[in-house]
N, C-alpha and C positions, 0 to 999 in steps of 0.2 A: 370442525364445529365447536362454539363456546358449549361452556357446560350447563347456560343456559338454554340454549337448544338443544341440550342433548336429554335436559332434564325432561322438557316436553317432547320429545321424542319418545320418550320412555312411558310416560304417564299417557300419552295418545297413541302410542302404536302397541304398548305393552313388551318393548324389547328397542333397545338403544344400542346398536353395535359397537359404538366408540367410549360409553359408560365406563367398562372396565378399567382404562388409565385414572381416571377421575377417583377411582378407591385410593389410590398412594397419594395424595394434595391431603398437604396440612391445611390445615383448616381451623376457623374459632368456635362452631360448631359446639355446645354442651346436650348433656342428657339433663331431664328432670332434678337431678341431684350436682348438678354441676361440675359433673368429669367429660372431661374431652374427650370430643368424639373424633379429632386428629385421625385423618389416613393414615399420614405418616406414622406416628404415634401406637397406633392400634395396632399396625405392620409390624412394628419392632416388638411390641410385645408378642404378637404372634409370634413371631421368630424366636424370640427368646423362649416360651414356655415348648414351644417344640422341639429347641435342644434340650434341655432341661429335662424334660419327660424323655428322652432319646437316654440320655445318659444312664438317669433311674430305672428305667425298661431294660435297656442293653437291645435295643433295637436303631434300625437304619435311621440316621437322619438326612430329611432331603439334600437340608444346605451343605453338608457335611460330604455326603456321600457324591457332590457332584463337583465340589472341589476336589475332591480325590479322582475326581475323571480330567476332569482340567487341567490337573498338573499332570497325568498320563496325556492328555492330550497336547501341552508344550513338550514332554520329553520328544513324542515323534514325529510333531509339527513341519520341520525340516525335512522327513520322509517324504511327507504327502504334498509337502508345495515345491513342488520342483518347477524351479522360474529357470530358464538361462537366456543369454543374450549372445549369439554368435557363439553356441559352443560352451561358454562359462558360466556358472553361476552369477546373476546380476551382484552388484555392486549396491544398487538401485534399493535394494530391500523388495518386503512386498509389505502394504500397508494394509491397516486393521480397520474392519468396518462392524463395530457390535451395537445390533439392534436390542434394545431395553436394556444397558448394561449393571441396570438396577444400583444397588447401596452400594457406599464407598467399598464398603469388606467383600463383596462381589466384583469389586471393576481389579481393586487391591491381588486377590487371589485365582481370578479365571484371567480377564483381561491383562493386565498391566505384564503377564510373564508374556504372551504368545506377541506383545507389540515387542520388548526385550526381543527377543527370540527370532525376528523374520527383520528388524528396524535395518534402515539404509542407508544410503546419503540421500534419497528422497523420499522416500516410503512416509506414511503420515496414520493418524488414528483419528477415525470420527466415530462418535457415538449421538447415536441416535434413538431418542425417545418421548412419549407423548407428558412424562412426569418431570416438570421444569423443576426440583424439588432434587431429585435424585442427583440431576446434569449438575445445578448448582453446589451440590455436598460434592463431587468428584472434583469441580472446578475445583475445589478451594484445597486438594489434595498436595502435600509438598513434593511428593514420589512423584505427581502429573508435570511439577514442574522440566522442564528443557527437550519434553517432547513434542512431537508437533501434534497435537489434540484438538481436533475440532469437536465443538459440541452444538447438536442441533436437535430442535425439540420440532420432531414431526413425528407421523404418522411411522409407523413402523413396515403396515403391510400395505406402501402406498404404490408402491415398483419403483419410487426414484433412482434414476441412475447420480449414482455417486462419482463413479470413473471412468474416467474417459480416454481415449485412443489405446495406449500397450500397459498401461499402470493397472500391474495385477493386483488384485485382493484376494484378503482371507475373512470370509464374512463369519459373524459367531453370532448365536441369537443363544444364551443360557437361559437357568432359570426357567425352562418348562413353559418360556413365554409363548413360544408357537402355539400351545395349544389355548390359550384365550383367542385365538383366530375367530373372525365373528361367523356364526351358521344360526340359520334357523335348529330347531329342533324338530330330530330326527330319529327314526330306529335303524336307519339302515348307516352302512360308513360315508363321512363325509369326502367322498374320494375326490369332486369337482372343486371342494372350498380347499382341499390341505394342497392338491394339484397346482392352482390359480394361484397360493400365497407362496409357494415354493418357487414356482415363475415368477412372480414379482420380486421377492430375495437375491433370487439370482439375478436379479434384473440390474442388481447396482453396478456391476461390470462387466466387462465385455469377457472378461478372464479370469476366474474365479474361483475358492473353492467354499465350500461350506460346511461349515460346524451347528448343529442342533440341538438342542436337548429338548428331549421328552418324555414322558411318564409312561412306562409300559405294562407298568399292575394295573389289569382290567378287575381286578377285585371291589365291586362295586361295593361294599359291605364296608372296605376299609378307606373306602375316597368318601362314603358320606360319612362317618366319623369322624375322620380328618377335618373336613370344612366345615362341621357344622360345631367343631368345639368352638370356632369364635366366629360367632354370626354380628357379633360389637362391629368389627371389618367390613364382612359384609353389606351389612345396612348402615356406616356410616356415612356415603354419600345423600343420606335425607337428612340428615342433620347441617351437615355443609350447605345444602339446599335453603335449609331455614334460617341459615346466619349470612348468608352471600346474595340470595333471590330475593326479586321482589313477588314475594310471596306473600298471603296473606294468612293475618293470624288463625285460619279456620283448620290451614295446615298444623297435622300432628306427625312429627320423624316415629314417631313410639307407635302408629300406629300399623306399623309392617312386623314379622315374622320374618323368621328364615329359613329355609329350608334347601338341602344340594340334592335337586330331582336327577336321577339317572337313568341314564339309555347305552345300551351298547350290548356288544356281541364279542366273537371270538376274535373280531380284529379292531376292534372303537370303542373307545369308552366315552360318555361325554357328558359332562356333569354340570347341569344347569343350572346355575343360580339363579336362586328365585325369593324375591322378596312377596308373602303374602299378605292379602290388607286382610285385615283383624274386624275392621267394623264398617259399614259406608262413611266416606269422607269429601268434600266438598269444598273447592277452592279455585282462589286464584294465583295463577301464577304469569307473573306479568298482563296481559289482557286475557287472557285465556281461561274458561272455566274448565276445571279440570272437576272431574266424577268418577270415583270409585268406589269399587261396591264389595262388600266384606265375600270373601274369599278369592278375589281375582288376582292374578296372579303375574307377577311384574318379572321378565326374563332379564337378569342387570348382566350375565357375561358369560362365556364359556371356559370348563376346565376339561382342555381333550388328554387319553392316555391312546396310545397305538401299539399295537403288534409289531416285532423287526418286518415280519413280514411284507403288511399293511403299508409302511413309510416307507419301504424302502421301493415297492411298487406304483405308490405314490409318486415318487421321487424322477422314476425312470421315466416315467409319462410327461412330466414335470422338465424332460432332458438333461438328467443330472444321473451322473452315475456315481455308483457305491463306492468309497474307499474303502470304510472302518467301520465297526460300532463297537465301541468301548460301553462297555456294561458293569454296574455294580451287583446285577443277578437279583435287585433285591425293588427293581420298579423304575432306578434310573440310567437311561441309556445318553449318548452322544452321538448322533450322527453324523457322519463325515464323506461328503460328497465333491463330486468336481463336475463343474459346467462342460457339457460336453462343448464344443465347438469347430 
């Protein structure tokens, strides 16, 4: 879907599944005062003041704490892919399939060792993601040079098969991205949507294994503190909206709220972003008369956390069994799976 359609998706159905990617697109986008309201831009400061406060606190940082798994996860990478051909360890390598492989310093410190690490005489690396933004800062990476890198901007949880006939993968999805998976909201666990995208992931080969990350502090108290110190992120696809759509001047981006609603239990946490409208608002976007009415409430993406338990029963439904979970103990886990077959 263009972001055109997803806009009015969002604004007439009151929740846009595929929204989510659309927050990392730089953009020309200003507030009232003339600061950008850049996805990209906004992203990076996000990131930034959360190590920063990580530092001054002496507490865990996410980006921090799952590169520390990553590089435990290339040290025994060669454990868990056990490839042979006639007897021998292939020759062939096994090649890398990382869905959202995010900013360069993410593809640089998770990715870039685990392709090193498994590379072939034919083995390959595609990355796959819906932020053409990201693909293109990695392209222009000098380390990317002399390997073989595909880069394709799709859908992440679409099931495309990537490989075909005996060409094994090692699929990696970091970054907690799984849990933006789209779901209505819910109080009970989303056992059929995490089930369905886990199937799909495993879908890109016939031979496979899988690496995950996901968030397993069901600490509701500290996931809406966390998102709601920068709601600038969140609510900056309405600004984008007002610089890119043929929108009309009746549109106000200022007139949303933010707020991360939460639902969950002993095995699901799932934190809904929600942008709320502030006053009645009335407009056009494209032909379309859009109507909103002050406090209703716009669902833009999901942030799930899980139990070991919960994914990893997920999982087996899903026909993928358990190898590992590498845990930092402190909310970020890696899971590590292999396609039964």
């Amino acid at each position: 879907m263009s972001f055109l359609e997803t806009s009015l998706e969002l604004f007439q159905q009151k929740y846009a599944p595929d929204l989510g990617p659309e927050q990392y697109a730089h953009h020309t986008g200003l507030d009232r005062n003339g600061n950008s309201m850049s996805g990209a831009l906004l992203w990076a400061k996000a990131e930034t003041q959360r190590m920063n406060n990580a530092l001054v606190t002496g507490t865990a940082n996410m980006v921090d704490a799952e590169i520390k798994l990553a590089q435990k996860l290339q040290q025994r990478v060669r454990d868990y892919v056990q490839w042979y051909h006639q007897g021998e360890r292939s020759r062939s390598g096994v090649s890398i399939l990382d869905y959202g492989p995010g900013t360069v310093r993410a593809f640089q410190h998770k990715t870039l060792p685990l392709v090193t690490s498994l590379c072939g005489e034919t083995s390959r690396c595609i990355l796959v993601d819906r932020s053409n933004e990201f693909l293109c800062d990695i392209r222009q990476l000098p380390s990317a040079f002399g390997l073989r890198i595909e880069f394709i901007r799709h859908d992440i949880f679409s099931g495309r098969r990537y490989f075909f006939g005996d060409e094994a993968a090692f699929v990696v999805m970091f970054g907690r991205t799984f849990g933006n998976l789209a779901a209505s909201i819910s109080e009970t666990p989303p056992v059929e949507a995490v089930v369905q995208a886990l199937k799909k992931i495993s879908n890109s080969a016939k031979r496979c294994w899988v690496a995950i990350s996901i968030g397993s502090d069901l600490r509701k108290d500290v996931a809406k503190s966390y998102y709601e110190a920068h709601p600038d992120f969140q609510l900056n696809v309405f600004y984008r909206m007002k610089a890119e759509l043929p929108i009309d001047d009746n549109f106000d981006p200022e007139v949303f709220d933010y707020e991360a609603d939460i639902k969950g239990d002993d095995k699901f946490m799932q934190v809904i972003h929600t942008a709320i409208v502030k006053r009645n608002s009335t407009f056009y976007l494209k032909d379309k008369s859009i109507k909103l009415l002050d406090g209703d409430r716009l669902h833009l993406k999901n942030s799930f956390s899980f139990s070991e338990a919960f994914f990893k029963e997920c999982a087996h439904l899903a026909g993928l069994a358990s190898i590992d979970v590498l845990s930092d103990n402190a909310g970020s886990d890696i899971h590590v799976f292999e396609k039964a077959t």
